[in-house]
C-alpha positions in Angstrom: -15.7 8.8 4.9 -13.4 5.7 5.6 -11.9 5.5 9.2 -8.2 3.5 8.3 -6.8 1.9 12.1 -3.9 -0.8 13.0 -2.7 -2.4 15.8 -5.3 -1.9 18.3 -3.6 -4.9 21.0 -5.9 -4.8 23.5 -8.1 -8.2 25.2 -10.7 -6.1 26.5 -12.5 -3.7 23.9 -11.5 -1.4 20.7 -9.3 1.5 22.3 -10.8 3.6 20.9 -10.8 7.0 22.5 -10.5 10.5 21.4 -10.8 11.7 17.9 -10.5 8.0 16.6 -13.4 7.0 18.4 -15.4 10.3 16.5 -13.7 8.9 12.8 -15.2 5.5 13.8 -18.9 6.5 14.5 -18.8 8.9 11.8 -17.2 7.1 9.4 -19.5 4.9 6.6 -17.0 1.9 6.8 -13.9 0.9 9.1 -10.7 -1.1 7.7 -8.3 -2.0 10.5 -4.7 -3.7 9.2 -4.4 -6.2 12.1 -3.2 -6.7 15.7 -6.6 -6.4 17.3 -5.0 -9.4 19.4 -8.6 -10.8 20.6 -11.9 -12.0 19.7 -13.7 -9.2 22.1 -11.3 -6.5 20.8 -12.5 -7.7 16.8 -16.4 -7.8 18.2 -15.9 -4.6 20.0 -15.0 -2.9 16.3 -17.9 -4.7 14.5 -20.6 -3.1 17.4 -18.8 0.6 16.5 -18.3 -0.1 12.6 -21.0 0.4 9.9 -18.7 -1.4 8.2 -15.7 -3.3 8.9 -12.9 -4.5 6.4 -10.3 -6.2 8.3 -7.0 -8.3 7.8 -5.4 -10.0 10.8 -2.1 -9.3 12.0 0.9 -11.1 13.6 -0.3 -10.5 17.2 -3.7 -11.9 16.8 -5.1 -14.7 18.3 -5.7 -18.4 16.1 -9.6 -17.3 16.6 -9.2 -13.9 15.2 -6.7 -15.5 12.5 -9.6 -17.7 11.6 -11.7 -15.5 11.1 -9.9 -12.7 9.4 -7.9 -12.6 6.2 -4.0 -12.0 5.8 -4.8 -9.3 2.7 -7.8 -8.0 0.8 -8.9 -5.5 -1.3 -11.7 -3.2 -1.6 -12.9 -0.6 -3.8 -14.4 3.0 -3.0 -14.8 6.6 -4.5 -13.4 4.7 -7.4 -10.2 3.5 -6.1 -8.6 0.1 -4.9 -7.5 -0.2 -1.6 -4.8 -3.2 -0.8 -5.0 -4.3 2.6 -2.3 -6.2 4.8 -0.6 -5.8 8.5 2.3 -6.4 6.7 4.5 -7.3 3.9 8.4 -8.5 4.7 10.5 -6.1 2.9 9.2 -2.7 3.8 8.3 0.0 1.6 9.2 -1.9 -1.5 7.6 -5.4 -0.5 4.0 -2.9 -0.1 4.3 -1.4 -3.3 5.1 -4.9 -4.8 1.8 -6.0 -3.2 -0.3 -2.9 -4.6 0.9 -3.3 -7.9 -0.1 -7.3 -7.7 -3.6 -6.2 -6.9 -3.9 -3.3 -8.6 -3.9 -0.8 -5.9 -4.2 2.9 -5.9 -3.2 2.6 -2.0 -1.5 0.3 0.4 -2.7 0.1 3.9 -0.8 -1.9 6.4 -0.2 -1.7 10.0 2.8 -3.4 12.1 5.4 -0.7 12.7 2.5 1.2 14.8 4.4 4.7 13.3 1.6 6.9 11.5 3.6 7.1 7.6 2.2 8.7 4.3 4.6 8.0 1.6 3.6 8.3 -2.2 5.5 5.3 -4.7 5.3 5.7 -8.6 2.4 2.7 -8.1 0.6 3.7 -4.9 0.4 5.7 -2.0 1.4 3.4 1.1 -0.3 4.6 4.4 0.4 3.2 8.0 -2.1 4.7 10.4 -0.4 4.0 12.9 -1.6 2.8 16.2 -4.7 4.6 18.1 -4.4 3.0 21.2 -0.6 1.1 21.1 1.3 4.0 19.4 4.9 2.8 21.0 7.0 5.9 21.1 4.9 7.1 18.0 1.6 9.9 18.6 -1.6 7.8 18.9 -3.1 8.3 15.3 -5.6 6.8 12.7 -6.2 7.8 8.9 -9.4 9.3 7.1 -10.2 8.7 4.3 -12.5 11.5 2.2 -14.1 10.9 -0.8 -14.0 13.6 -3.5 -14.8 15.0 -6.9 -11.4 13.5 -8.6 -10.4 10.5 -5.5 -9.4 10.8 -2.0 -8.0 13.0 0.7 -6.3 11.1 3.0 -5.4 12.5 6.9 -3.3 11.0 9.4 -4.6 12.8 12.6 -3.9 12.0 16.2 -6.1 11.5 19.0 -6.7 14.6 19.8 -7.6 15.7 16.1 -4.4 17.1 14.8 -3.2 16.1 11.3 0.2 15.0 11.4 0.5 14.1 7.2 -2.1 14.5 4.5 -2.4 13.8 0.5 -4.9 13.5 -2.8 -4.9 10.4 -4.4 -6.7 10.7 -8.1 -8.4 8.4 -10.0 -7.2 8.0 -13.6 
C-alpha cells in the first residue's frame, strides 16, 4: 500500500495524527506533493516512511527546495505516478503534465481540498491536507495494489472515505 499526503505546513514534526498516521506506518512507501514547509517537518516523514517520494512545494523552505524535486515520477503495481504540488492551470495544466510523462495518475497538492477526478489521460488525485485541511476535512489518499491496478481512497482522519476509484493497467 502507498500512503499519498500534501501540504503538511508545519516547523515542528509530520502532523500526522489519526488515521493518516496508521496509512503512514502501514504503508510500504510515502509520496507527499509538497508544503512540508521545514527541514524537521521533511526529516520527521523520512523517520515514519519506509519509503518516501517527495516533490517540494511553494511553501517550503530554500533547504527543503534544495533538497527536493519540483516533479517526479515513479512506477508501482505497474502504473506511473506523476508527481508535482502544482501545475498553473488546474485540472487541465495536471493532465497536460501526466500525459508529458506518461502517467496513469497525477498527484499534486496546493489547493489542500481532498479531489478524485478521472481525465481521458489520467486520474488526477489531491489528497488533500492531513494536518492544514483549510475549510476542507483533514484527509490523505491510499493507494492499494491489485490484480488489474489500483484502488485509490481518499479517507479522512478519522478513517472515513470521502471518494474512491480503480485505475487499470492496460
Amino acid at each position: 500500500m502507498i500512503a499519498v499526503l500534501a501540504d503538511t505546513h508545519s516547523d515542528t514534526d509530520h502532523a500526522l495524527t489519526g488515521h493518516a498516521r496508521q496509512a503512514v506506518a502501514d504503508a510500504d512507501a510515502v509520496v507527499h506533493a509538497g508544503d512540508f514547509t521545514t527541514e524537521t517537518s521533511l526529516d520527521a516523514f523520512h523517520d515514519a516512511a519506509t519509503r518516501l517520494h517527495a516533490v517540494h512545494g511553494n511553501a517550503d523552505s530554500p533547504a527543503v527546495r534544495d533538497r527536493l524535486p519540483p516533479a517526479r515520477t515513479i512506477t508501482t503495481a505497474g502504473l506511473r505516478i506523476a508527481l508535482t504540488h502544482r501545475q498553473p492551470g488546474g485540472d487541465t495544466a495536471l493532465s497536460l503534465f501526466g500525459r508529458e510523462r506518461g502517467a496513469d495518475i497525477v498527484v499534486s497538492g496546493h489547493t489542500h481540498t481532498p479531489t478524485l477526478t478521472t481525465t481521458p489521460t489520467a486520474v488526477l488525485l489531491n489528497p488533500g491536507s492531513h494536518a492544514d485541511p483549510r475549510g476542507s476535512p483533514a484527509a490523505h489518499a491510499t493507494l492499494h495494489p491489485t490484480d488489474h491496478g489500483v484502488r485509490i481512497a481518499i479517507s479522512t482522519r478519522d478513517g472515513d472515505t470521502i471518494r474512491s476509484t480503480h485505475v487499470s493497467r492496460d
